[in-house]
MARBA-3410 file (N, C-alpha, C, O; in Angstrom, 1 decimal):
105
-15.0,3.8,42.6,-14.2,4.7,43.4,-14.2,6.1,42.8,-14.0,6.3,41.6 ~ -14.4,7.0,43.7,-14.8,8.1,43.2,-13.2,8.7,42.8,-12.1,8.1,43.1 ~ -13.2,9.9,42.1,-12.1,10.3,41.4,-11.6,11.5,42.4,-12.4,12.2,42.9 ~ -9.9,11.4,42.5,-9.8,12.9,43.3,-9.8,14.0,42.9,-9.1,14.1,41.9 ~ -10.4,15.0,43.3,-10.6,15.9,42.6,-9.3,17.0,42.7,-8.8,17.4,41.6
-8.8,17.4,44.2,-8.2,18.1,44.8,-7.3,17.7,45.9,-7.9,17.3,47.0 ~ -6.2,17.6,45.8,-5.1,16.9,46.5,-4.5,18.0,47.5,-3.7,18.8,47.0 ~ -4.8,18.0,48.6,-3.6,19.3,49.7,-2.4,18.5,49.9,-2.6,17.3,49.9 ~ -1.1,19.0,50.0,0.0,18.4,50.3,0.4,19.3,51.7,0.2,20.5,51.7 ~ 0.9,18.8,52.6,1.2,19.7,53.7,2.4,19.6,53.7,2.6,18.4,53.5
3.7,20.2,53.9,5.2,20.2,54.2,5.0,20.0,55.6,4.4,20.8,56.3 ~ 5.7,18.8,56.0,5.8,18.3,57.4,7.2,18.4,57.4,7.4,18.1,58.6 ~ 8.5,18.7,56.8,9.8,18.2,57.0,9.9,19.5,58.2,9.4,20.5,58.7 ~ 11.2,18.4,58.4,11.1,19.1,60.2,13.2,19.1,59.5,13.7,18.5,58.5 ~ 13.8,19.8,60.5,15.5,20.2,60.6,15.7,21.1,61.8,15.0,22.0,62.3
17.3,20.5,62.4,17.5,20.7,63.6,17.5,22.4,63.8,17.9,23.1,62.9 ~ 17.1,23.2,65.1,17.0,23.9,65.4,18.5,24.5,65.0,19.6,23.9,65.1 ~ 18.2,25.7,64.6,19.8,27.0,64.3,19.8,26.9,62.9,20.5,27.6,62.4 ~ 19.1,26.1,62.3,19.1,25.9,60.6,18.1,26.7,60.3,17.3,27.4,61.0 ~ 18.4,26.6,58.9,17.3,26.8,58.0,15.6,26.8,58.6,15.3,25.7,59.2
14.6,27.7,58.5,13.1,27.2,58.8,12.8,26.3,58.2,13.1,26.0,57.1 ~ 11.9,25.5,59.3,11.0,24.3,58.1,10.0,24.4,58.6,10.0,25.2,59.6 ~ 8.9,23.8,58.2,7.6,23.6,57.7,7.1,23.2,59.3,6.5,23.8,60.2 ~ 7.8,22.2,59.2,7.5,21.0,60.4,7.9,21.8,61.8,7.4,21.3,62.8 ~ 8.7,23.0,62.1,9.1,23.6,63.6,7.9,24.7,63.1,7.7,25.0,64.2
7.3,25.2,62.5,6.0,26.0,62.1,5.0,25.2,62.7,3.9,25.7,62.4 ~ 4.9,24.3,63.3,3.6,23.9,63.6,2.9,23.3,62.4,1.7,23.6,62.2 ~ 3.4,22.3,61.4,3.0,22.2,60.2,2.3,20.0,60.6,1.5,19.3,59.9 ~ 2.8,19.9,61.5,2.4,18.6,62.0,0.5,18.7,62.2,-0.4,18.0,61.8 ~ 0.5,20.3,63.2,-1.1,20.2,63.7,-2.1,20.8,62.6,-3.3,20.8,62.7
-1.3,21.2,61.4,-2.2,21.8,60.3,-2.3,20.5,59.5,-3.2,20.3,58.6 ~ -1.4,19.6,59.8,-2.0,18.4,58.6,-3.1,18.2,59.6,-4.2,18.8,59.3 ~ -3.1,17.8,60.3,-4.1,16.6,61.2,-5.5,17.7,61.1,-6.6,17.2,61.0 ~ -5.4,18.9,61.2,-6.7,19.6,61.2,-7.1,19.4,60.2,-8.1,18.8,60.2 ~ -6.4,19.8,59.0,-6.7,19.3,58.3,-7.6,18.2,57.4,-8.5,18.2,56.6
-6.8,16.9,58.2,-7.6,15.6,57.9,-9.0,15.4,58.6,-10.0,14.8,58.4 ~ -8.6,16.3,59.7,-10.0,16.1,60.9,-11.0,17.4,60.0,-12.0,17.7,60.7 ~ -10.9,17.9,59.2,-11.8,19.1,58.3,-12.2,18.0,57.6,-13.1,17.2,57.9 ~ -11.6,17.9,57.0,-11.6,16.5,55.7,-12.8,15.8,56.6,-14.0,15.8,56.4 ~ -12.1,15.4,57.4,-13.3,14.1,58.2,-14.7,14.5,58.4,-15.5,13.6,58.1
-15.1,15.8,58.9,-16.3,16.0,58.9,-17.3,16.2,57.7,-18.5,16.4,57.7 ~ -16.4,16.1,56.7,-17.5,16.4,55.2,-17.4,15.3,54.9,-16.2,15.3,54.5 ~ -17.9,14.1,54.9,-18.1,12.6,54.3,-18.4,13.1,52.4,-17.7,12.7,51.5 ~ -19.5,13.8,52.3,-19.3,14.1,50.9,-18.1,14.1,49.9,-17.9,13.9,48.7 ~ -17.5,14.5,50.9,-15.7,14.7,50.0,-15.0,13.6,50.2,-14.5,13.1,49.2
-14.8,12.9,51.2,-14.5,11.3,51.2,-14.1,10.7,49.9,-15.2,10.5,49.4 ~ -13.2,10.5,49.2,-12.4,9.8,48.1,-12.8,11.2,46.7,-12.6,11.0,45.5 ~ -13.2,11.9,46.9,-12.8,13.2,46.3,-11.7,14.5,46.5,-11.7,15.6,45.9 ~ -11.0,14.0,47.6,-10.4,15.2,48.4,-9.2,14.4,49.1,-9.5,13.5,49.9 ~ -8.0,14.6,48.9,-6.9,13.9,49.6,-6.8,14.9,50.3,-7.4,15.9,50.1
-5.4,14.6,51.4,-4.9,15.2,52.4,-3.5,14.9,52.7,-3.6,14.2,53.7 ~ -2.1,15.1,52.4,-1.4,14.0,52.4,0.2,14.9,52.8,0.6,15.9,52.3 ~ 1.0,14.4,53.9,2.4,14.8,54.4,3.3,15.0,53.0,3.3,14.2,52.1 ~ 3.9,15.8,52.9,5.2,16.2,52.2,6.3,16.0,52.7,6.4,15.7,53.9 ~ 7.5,16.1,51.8,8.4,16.5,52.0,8.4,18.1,52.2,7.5,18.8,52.5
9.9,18.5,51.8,9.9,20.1,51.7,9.0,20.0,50.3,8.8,19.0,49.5 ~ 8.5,21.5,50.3,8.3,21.8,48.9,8.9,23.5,48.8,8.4,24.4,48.1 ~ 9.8,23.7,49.6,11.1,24.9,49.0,10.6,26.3,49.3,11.4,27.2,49.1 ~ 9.5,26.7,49.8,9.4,28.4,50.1,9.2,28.2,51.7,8.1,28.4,52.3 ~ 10.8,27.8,52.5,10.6,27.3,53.8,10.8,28.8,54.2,9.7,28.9,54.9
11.2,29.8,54.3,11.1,31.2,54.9,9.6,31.8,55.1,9.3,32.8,55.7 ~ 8.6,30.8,54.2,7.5,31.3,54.2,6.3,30.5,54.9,5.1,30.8,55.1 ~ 7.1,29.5,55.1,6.1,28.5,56.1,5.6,28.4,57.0,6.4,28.7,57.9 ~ 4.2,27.9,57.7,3.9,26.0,57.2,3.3,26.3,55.3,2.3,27.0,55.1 ~ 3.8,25.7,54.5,3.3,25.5,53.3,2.3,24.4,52.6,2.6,23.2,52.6
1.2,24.8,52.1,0.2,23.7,51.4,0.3,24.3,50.6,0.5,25.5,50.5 ~ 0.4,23.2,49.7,0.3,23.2,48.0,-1.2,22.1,47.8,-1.3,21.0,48.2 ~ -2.1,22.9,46.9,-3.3,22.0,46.2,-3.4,22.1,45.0,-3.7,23.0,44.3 ~ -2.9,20.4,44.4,-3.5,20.3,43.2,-4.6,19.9,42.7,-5.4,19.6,43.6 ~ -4.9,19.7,42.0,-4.5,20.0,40.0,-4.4,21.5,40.3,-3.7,21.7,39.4
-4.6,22.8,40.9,-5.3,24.1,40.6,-3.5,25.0,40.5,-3.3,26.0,39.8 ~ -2.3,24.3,41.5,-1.2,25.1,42.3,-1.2,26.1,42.5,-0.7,27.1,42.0 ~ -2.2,25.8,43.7,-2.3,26.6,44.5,-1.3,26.5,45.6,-1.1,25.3,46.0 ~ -0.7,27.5,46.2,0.5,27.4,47.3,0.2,28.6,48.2,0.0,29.8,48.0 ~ 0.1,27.8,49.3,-0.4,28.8,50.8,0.9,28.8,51.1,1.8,28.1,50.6
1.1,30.0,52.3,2.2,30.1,53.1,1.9,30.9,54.2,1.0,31.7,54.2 ~ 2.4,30.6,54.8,2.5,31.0,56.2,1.1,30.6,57.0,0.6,31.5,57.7 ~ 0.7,29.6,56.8,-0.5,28.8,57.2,-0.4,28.7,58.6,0.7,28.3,58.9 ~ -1.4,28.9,59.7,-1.8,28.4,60.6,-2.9,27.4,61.4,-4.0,27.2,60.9 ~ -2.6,27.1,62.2,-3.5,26.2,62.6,-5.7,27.0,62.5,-6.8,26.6,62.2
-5.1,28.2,62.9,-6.6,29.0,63.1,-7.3,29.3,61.3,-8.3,29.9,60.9 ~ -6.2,28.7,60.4,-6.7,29.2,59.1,-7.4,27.9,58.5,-8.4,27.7,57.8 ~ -6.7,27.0,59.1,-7.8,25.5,58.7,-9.1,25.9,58.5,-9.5,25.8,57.3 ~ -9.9,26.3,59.6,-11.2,26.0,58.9,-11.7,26.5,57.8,-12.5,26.0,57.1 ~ -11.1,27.9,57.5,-11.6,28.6,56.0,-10.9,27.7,55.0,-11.5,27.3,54.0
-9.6,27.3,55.3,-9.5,26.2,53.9,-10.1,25.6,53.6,-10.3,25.6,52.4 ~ -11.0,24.3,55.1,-11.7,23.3,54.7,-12.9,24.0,54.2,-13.5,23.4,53.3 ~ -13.5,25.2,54.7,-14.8,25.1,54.3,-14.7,25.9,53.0,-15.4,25.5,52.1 ~ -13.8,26.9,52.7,-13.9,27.8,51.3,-12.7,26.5,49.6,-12.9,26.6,48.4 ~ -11.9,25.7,50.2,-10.9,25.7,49.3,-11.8,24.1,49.3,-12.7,24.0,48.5
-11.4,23.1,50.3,-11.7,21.7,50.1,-13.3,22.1,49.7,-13.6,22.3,48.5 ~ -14.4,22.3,50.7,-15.2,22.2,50.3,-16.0,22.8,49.4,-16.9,22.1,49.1 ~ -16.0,24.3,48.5,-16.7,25.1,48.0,-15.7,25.8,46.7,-15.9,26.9,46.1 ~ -14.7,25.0,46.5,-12.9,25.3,45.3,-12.8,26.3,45.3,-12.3,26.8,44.3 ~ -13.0,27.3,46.5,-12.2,28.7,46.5,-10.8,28.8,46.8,-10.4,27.9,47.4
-10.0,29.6,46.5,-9.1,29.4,47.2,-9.2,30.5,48.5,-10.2,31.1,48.6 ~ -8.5,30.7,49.0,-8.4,31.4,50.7,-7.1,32.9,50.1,-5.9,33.0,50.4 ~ -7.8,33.6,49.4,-5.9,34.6,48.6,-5.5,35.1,49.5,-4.6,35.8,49.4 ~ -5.9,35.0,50.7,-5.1,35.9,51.7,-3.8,34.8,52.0,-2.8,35.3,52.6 ~ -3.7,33.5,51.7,-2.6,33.0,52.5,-2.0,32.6,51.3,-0.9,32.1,51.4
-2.6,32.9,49.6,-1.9,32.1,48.8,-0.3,33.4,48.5,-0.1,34.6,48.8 ~ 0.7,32.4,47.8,1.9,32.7,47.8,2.3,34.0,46.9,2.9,33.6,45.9 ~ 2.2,35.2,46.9,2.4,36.3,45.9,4.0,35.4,44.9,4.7,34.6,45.4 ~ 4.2,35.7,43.9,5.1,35.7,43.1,5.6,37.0,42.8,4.9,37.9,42.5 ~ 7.2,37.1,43.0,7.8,38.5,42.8,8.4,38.4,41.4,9.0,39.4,41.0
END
């Protein structure tokens, strides 16, 4: 079994409308699944490359959030239309995408 190299976590947590933002009213549902369907078309990466639902992971003002390890790397404000540079520049080629990663103040 091949070893994982690079793990995406997607924040799916979803909370009732008038609250706090979450991940999950971001549209963070259709970025996993693009995701997995990116994933899907590179069979090379198949058991080297996870894909996997979260909970919160806490910078919900700035969401949909992916976090990829081993590197922690943290996207924010992710869209559906940014998938494919993830899959092709970050899963497939270990770049990361800095336009969506998270500035620290």
């Amino acid at each position: 079994m091949p070893k994982i190299e690079r793990h995406f976590f997607v924040c799916d947590n979803a909370r009732p409308v008038g609250g706090k933002p979450s991940c999950g009213a971001g549209g963070s549902g259709e970025i996993l699944s693009a995701l997995q369907e990116g994933l899907g078309r590179h069979p090379e990466l198949w058991g080297r490359i996870a894909v996997t639902p979260s909970g919160c992971l806490g910078p919900c003002f700035e969401g949909p959030t992916v976090v990829v390890y081993p590197e922690a790397v943290w996207y924010v404000g992710v869209t559906l239309a940014d998938v494919p540079e993830i899959v092709e520049r970050h899963m497939r080629d270990g770049l990361p995408v800095t336009r969506l990663v998270r500035r620290e103040e």
